[in-house]
Each structure stands twice: as C-alpha cells, then as structure tokens.
N, C-alpha and C positions, 0 to 999 in steps of 0.2 A: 548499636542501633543508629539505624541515619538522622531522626528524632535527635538524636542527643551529643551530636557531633559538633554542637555548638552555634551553629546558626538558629535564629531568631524564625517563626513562619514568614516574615517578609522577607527574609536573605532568602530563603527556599524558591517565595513567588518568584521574586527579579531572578533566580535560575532558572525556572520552571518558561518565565515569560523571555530571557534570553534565548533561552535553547530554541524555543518555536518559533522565534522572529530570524533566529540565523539560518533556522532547518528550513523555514517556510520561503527566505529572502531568495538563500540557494537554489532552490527548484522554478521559483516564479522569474529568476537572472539566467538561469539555464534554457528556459523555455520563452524568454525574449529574443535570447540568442539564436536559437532553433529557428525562430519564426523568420528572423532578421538575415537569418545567413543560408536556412534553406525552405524556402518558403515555396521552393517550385517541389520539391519533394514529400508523397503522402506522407508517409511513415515520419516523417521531423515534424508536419504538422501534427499529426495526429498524438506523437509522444510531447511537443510544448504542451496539447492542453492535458494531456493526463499527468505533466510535473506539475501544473496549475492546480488540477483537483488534490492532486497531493498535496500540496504546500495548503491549500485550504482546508484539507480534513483533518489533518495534522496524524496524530495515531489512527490506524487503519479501524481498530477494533471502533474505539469511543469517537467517529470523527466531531472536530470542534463543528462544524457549521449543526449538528444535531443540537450541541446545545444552545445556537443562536435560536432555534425555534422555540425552545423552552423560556429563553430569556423574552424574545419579541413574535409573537404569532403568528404577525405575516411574514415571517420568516420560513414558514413553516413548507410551504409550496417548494421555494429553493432549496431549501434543506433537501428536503426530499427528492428535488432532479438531483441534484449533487448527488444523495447516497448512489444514487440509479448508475449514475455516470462513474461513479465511483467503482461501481462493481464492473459494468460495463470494460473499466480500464483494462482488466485483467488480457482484454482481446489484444491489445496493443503488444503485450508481454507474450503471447502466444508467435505474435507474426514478426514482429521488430527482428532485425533492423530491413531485411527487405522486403517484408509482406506477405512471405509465402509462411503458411502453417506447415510448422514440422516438429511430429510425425505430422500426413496427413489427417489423421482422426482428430485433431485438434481444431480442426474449422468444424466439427458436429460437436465440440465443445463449447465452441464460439457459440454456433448457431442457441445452444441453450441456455448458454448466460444473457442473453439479452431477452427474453418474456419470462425466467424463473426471476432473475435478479429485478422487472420491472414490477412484479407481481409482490417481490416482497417490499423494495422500497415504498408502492404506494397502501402496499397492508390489503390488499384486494381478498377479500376472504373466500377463496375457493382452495379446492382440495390441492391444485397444481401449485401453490404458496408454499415450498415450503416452510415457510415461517409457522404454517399452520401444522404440522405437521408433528408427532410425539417426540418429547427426547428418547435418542439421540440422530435422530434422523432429521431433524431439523438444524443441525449441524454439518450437514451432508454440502450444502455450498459452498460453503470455509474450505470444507478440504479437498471439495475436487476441483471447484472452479481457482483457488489459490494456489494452491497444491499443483493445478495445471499449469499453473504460471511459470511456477518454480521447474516444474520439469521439463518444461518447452525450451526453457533457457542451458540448461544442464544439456538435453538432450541435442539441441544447437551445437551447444560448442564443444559437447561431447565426440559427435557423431556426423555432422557435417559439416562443420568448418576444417578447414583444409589449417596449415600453421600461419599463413600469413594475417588468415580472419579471424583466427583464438589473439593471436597477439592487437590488432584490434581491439576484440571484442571482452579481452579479458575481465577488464576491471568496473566495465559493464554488468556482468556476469556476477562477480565479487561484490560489486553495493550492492545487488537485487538481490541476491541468492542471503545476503546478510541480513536484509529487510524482509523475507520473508521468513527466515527461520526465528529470527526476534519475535516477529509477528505470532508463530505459530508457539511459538513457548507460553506467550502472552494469553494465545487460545485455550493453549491447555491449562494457566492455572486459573484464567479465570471464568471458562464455559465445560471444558470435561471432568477436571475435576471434580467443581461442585455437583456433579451427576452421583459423584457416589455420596451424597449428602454430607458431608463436610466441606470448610475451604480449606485452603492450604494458607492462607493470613486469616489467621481468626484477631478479632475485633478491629476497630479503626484504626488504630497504632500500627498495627503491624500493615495493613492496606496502605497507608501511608506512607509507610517505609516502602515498602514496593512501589509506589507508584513514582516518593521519589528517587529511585534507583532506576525506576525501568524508562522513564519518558525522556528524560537526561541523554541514554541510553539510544534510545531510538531515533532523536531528533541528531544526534549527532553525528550515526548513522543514514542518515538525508544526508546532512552536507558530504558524507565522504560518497554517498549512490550519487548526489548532483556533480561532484568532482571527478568522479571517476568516469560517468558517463561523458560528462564535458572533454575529455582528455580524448578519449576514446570516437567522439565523435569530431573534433576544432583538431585533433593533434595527431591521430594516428585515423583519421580519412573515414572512419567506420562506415560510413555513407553512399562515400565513392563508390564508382565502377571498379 
C-alpha cells in the first residue's frame, strides 16, 4: 500500500504540493508564451486562458479554487466564475487549433455547454440544471460535454488533418486525449461506481491511497500536455498558415 511505502504524511504533502506547483507552473509558462508570441491570434488567446483555468483548478473533477471558497467565503463568487469558465474551456478543445468545429454538430455542442454548464456552476434550481436532475442523468455533462472534447480532438486528427498537420498536431492530441481518459477513469470510480451503492476504496486508507497515486499521476500528465502542446505549437508551427 502507498500508506506504507515509508514516507511520513509530510513527505506525501511536499509531493502532493510539488506535483501542483510544477503541473500548475507548466500551464500558467505555456500560456504566457501564447500570449507573448501570439497575441494577434484568437485560438492562442483563447487556449493561454483555458492553460490558466487549468493550472488554477488543478484536478478537473475536485477543482482546487472550489476549495478556496470553503476555506475563505468571498471566494466563493470567483470560485464559481472559474468552475463556469472551466467547463466553458471544453469549446476551445472542440475548435483548436483553427476555429472551425469538426464534425460540424459540435458548434450545437458548444452552443449547450455555455447555459447548461452556467446553470450548474451558479446552482440556479430549475429543471434545465442538470445538476438538479436524478442519478444518473445528472452525470450526462461529464460525458457528453468532455467526452466531446476528447472526440473533436480524435476525430481532427483522425479524419481531417492531412500528414503534415497529424505530425504537428500529434503530441497535442496525446497530452489531451491522456488527460481526459485519467480524467474519466477518475469519473468512474469516483461518480458511477458508487451508483451501484458501494465504493470501489472503501474506508479512508484505502481513498488515500488512491488519491496519492492518482494526483501524482495527473499533475504530471499537465506538464507532459503543457510540453507537448508547447512543442507542437513554438516548434513544429501548429499555428501557422
């Protein structure tokens, strides 16, 4: 067990709080660069600030700025633009890197992640919420608005990039497509499973241990998504004409 590998819970924290400060550096360095180098371009503006909301939420599922509200209350307003903008980012991952939605049904995707995802971030209790909505159907945003993400990306490089723009866009492809299916593994043991009333880590120990395997995990998957994308865009043009 990871409990018992011999570090102290303070060796755990300073890994816990390394990993987030190199995951988070990566993406917030990556999206200065963006801004700094192409600042006349939507799509580079628009990806700096959605590596920013990243680098700020840290894990997709638990973003950290949620637990700044908890800690400090007026926090609580910015927390919640953030979750909004957070979900919002998914539209970037549908059109990147030149803007056009493909397939085209993905811009009627777009168009419903910004009032379903506003609705849930500010908790607005009407029926069109799905937050409000029964398990498991209140589950239904994770996977189609994330799940879009991942397929717009796929279906890109699958199906309209020619070889000179896969080779580009490769490793683009490869940090996201990496960060979402951690992401969705992440979904499933900790939102569908317990549907069928059990967890899959039963008591604290074993949560623990998962939590420190998996965020270790994910944040260091950032720095190789900010590395790959930086390559991808500074080195092989992804941007250019």
């Amino acid at each position: 067990m990871v409990l018992q590998a011999g570090l102290s819970l303070s060796g755990y924290a300073l890994i816990f709080t390394s990993a987030r400060i190199l995951g988070g550096l990566a993406l917030f360095l990556l999206g200065f660069l963006l801004i700094r180098r192409h600042s006349d371009r939507l799509m580079a503006v628009l990806m700096a600030v959605l590596l920013s909301i990243f680098a700020a939420a840290g894990t997709w599922n638990t973003p950290l700025f949620s637990w700044g509200a908890v800690i400090a209350p007026w926090m609580k307003f910015p927390a919640v633009f953030l979750s909004w903008l957070l979900w919002c980012g998914v539209i970037v991952m549908y059109a990147f890197p030149d803007g056009r939605f493909k397939p085209r049904w993905m811009f009627w995707l777009a168009v419903l992640v910004i009032p379903l995802s506003f609705l849930m971030a500010y908790n607005i209790r009407i029926f069109l919420n799905p937050g409000t909505w029964p398990s498991p159907f209140d589950l239904l945003p994770n996977i189609l608005f994330i799940g879009g993400g991942l397929f717009a990306v796929l279906y890109r490089y699958g199906h309209i990039a020619d070889l000179e723009q896969k080779r580009r866009i490769r490793l683009y492809v490869l940090g996201l497509s990496l960060l979402v299916v951690v992401y969705f593994i992440d979904f499933f043991i900790s939102d569908i499973y317990p549907l069928s009333g059990n967890l899959l880590f039963q008591g604290y120990r074993a949560g623990m241990n998962y939590a420190l395997v998996y965020e270790p995990i994910w944040y260091a998957l950032e720095v190789f998504f900010a590395v790959g994308l930086g390559i991808s865009i500074f080195r092989r043009k992804l941007l250019e004409e």
